[in-house]
C-alpha positions in Angstrom: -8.7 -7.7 1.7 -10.8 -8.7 4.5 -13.8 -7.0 3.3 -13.5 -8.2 -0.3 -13.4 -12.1 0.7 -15.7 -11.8 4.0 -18.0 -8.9 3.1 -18.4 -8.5 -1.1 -17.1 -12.1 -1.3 -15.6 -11.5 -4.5 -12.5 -14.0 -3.6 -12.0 -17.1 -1.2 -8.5 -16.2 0.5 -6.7 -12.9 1.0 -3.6 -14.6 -1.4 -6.4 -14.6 -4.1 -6.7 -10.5 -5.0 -3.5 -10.8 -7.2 -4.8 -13.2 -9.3 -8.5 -11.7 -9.3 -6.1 -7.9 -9.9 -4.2 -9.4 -12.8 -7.4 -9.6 -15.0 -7.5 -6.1 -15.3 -4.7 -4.0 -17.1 -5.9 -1.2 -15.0 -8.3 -0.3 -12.5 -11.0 1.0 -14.9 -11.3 4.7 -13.3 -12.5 2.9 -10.2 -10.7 4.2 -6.6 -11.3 2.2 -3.9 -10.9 4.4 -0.6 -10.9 1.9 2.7 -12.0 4.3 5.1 -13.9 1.9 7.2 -12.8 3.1 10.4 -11.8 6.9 9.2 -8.8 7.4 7.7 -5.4 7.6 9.7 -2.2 9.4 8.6 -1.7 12.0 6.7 -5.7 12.8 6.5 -7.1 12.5 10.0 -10.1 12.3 9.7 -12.3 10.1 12.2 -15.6 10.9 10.0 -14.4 9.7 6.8 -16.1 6.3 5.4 -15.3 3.7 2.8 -16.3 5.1 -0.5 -15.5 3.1 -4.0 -16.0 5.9 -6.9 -15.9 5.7 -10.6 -18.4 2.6 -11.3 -19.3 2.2 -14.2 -21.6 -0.8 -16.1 -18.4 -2.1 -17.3 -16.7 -2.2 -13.6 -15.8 -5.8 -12.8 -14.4 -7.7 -9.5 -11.1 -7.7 -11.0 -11.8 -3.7 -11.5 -12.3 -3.6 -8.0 -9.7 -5.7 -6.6 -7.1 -3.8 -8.3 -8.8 -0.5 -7.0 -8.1 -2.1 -3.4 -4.6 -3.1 -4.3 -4.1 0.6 -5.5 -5.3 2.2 -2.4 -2.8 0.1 -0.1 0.0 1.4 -2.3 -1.8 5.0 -2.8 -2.1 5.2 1.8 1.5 4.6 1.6 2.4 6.7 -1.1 0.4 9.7 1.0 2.1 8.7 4.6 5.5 8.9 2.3 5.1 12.1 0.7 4.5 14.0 4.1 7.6 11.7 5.8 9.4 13.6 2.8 8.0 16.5 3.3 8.5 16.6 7.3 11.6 15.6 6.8 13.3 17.3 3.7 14.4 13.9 2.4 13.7 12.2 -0.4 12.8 8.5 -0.6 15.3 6.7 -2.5 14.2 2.9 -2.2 11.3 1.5 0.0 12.2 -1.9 1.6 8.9 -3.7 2.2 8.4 -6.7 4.5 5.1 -8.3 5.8 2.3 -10.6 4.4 1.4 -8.3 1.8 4.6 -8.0 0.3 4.6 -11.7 -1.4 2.0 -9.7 -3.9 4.0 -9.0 -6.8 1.5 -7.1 -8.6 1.0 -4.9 -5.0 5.0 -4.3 -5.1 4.9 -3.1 -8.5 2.0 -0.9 -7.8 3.8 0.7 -4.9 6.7 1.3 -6.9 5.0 2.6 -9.8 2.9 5.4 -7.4 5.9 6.1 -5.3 8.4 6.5 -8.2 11.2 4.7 -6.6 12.5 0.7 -6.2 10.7 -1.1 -4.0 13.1 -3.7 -2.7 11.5 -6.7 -1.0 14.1 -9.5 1.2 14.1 -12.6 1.1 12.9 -13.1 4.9 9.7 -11.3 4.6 8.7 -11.7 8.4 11.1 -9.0 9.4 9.1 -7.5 12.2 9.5 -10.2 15.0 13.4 -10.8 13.5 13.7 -7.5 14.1 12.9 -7.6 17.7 14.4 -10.2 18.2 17.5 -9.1 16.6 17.1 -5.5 19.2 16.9 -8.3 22.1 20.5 -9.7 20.5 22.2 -6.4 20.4 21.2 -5.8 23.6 22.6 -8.7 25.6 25.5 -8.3 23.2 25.1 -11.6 20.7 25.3 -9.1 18.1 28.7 -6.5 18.5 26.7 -3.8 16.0 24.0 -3.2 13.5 26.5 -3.7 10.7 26.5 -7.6 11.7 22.3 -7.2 11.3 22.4 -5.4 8.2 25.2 -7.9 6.5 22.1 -10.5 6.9 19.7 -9.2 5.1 19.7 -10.3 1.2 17.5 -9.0 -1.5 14.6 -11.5 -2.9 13.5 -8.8 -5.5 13.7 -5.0 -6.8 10.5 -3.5 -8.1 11.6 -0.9 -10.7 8.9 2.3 -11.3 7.1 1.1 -14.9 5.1 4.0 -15.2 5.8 7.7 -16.2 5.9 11.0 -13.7 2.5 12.1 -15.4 0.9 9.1 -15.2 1.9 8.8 -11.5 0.5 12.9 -10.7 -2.6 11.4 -12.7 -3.7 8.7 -10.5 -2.3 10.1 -7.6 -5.0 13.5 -8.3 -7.6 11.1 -9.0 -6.7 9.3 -5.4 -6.6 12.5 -3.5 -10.1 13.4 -5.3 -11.7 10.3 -3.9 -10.1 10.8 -0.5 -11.5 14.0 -0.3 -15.3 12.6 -1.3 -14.7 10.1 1.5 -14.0 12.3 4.4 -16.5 14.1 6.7 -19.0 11.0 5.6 -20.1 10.0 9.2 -20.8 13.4 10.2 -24.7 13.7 10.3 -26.5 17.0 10.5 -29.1 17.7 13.8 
């Protein structure tokens, strides 16, 4: 988001990419991959640069905002699917909290790529409550994590809108612009 308002200046504030997003029904083939500093988990690769793929004359800002929007949702949806696979288990839900997650059109994005709810609270700064709430177990205001988890209440559920083929679609497309993206900053002698 930084690099759309401060570099392409295509909005004023970060809170403006949902409404720039909304104009488009879809991202217009366009995938937006934000490899500016390499790309982290799963891909590992240190060499791999930004890369924005499928322009066409009729791309627009709103094209590309919702490409950017997609590729937040589309790094998560990656970092989940090896969790699941390191793991053996299935997502069920994804609980979100954070900045980003007051993005409505983001939350329904992740949910559509991951194929489950995503389930954001009404207290969206959970990170420092968290710690804090680690700090109160540990001196013993709280007696367990059941008193913690009674607290936290459910804002909103973003239901998957999209089909399983649709999902393997874009999520192919992703992985093919991910893979045009790495080894970029590697230059020859």
């Amino acid at each position: 988001m930084q690099w759309l308002r401060d570099g392409l200046k295509i909005i004023r504030r970060a809170t403006d990419i949902e409404a720039l997003a909304k104009k488009a029904s879809d991202n217009g083939g366009v995938f937006f991959v934000p490899a500016f500093a390499g790309l982290g988990a799963p891909h590992w690769d240190a060499y791999a640069r930004g890369t924005i793929i499928g322009l066409t004359r009729g791309t627009q800002d709103a094209h590309i905002a919702r490409a950017a929007l997609e590729a937040i949702a589309l790094q998560s949806a990656d970092v989940l699917e090896a969790m699941n696979r390191d793991t053996g288990e299935a997502l069920t839900e994804l609980r979100v909290d954070g900045g980003a997650a007051a993005n409505n059109t983001l939350m329904q994005i992740q949910a559509d790529f991951l194929g489950v709810p995503v389930v954001r609270p009404q207290n969206q700064e959970t990170t420092a409550l968290g710690a804090a709430q680690l700090a109160g177990l540990a001196v013993g205001y709280w007696g367990d994590t059941d008193m913690l988890a009674a607290q936290w209440k459910t804002d909103r559920v973003f239901e998957p809108n999209i089909s399983a083929d649709q999902r393997e679609a874009v999520r192919m497309q992703w992985q093919r612009a991910v893979e045009r993206a790495r080894g970029w900053g590697v230059t020859s002698a």
